[in-house]
C-alpha positions as CSV (number, residue, x, y, z in Angstrom):
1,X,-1.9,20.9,-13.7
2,X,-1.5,23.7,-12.4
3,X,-2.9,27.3,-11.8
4,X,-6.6,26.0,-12.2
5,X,-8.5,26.0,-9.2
6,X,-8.9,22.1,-7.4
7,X,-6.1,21.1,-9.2
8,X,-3.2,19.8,-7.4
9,X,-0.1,21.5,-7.7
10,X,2.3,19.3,-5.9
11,X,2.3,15.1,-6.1
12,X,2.3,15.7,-2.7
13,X,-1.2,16.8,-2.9
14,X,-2.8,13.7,-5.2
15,X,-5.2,12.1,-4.4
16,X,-4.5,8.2,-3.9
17,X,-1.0,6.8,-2.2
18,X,2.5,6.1,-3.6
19,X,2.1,1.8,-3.5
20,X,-0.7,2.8,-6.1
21,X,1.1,4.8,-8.2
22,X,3.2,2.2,-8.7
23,X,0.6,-0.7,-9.2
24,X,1.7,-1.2,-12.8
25,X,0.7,-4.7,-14.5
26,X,4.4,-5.5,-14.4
27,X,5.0,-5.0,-10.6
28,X,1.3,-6.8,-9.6
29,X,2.9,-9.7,-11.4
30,X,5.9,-9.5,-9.7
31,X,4.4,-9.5,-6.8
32,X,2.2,-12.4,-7.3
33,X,5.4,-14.2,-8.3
34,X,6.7,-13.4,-5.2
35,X,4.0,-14.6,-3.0
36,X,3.2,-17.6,-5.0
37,X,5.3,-20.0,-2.7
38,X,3.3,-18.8,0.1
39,X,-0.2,-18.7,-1.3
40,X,0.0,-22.3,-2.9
41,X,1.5,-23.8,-0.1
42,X,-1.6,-21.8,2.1
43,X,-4.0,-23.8,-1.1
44,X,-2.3,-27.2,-0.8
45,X,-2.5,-27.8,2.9
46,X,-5.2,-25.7,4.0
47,X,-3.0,-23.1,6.1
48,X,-3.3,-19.6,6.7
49,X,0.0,-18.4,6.5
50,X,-1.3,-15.7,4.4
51,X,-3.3,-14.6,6.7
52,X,-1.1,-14.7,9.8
53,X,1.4,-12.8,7.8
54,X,-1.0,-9.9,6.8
55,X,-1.9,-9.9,10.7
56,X,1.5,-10.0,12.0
57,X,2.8,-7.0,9.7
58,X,0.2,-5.1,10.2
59,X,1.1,-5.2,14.4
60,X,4.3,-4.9,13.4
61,X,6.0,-7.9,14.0
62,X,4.5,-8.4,17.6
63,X,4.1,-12.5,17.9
64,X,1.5,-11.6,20.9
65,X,-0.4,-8.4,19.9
66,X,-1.1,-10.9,16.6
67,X,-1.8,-14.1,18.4
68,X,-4.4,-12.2,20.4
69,X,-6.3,-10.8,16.9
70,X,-6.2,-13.7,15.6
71,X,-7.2,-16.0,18.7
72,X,-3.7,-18.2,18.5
73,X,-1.2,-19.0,20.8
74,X,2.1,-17.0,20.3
75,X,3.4,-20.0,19.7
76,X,1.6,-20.7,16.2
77,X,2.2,-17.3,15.3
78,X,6.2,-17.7,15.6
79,X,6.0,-20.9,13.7
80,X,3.5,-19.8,11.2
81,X,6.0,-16.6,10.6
82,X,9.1,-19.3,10.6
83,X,7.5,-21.2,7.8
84,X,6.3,-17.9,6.0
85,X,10.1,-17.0,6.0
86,X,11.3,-20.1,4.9
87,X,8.5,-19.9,2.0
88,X,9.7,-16.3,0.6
89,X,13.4,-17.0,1.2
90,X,13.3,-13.7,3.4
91,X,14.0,-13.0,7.1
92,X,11.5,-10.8,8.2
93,X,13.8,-9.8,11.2
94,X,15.1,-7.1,8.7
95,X,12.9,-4.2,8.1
96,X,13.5,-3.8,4.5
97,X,12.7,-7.8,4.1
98,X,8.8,-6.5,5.9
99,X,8.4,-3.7,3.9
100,X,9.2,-5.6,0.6
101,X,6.6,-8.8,1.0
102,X,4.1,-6.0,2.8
103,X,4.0,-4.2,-0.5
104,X,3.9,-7.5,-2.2
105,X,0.7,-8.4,-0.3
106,X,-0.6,-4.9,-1.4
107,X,0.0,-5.0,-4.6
108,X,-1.3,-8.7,-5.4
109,X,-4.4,-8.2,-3.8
């Protein structure tokens, strides 16, 4: 829209960020799909892999920087991530692998 005044003139300039643009119905359920391994094994046996993942992403990938926010041993963290891994049927070694469940967390939540 542009030409009017507090309009934006450049999608650089929208409000909002580019993982919500995308948030259609479709990819939230794709998403959800994604994670469901993880989040029903987390409902079945009372883990918090979940969790630990979220944690561990968001200090990118540092096993002690996460252990310390969430009060764990580094330990549980690297075996919590193992399992998370084996869940998704992703290594999370690989950047791209992060990125993709990362936006699957944000978009199924």
């Amino acid at each position: 829209d542009r030409g009017r005044p507090g309009t934006a003139t450049d999608i650089a300039d929208a409000p909002g960020d580019l993982l919500g643009d995308l948030a259609t119905p479709a990819a939230r359920a794709r998403a959800g799909a994604e994670l469901e391994r993880l989040r029903g094994h987390d409902a079945r046996h009372g883990t918090a892999l979940t969790a630990t993942l979220v944690a561990w992403l968001e200090h990118d990938g540092a096993h002690e920087a996460t252990a310390r926010a969430l009060g764990l041993h580094r330990h549980t963290i690297r075996a919590r991530i193992a399992l998370a891994q084996q869940l998704l049927g992703r290594d999370l070694s690989s950047f791209p692998e992060r990125a993709a469940v990362w936006a699957a967390l944000r978009l199924s939540s």
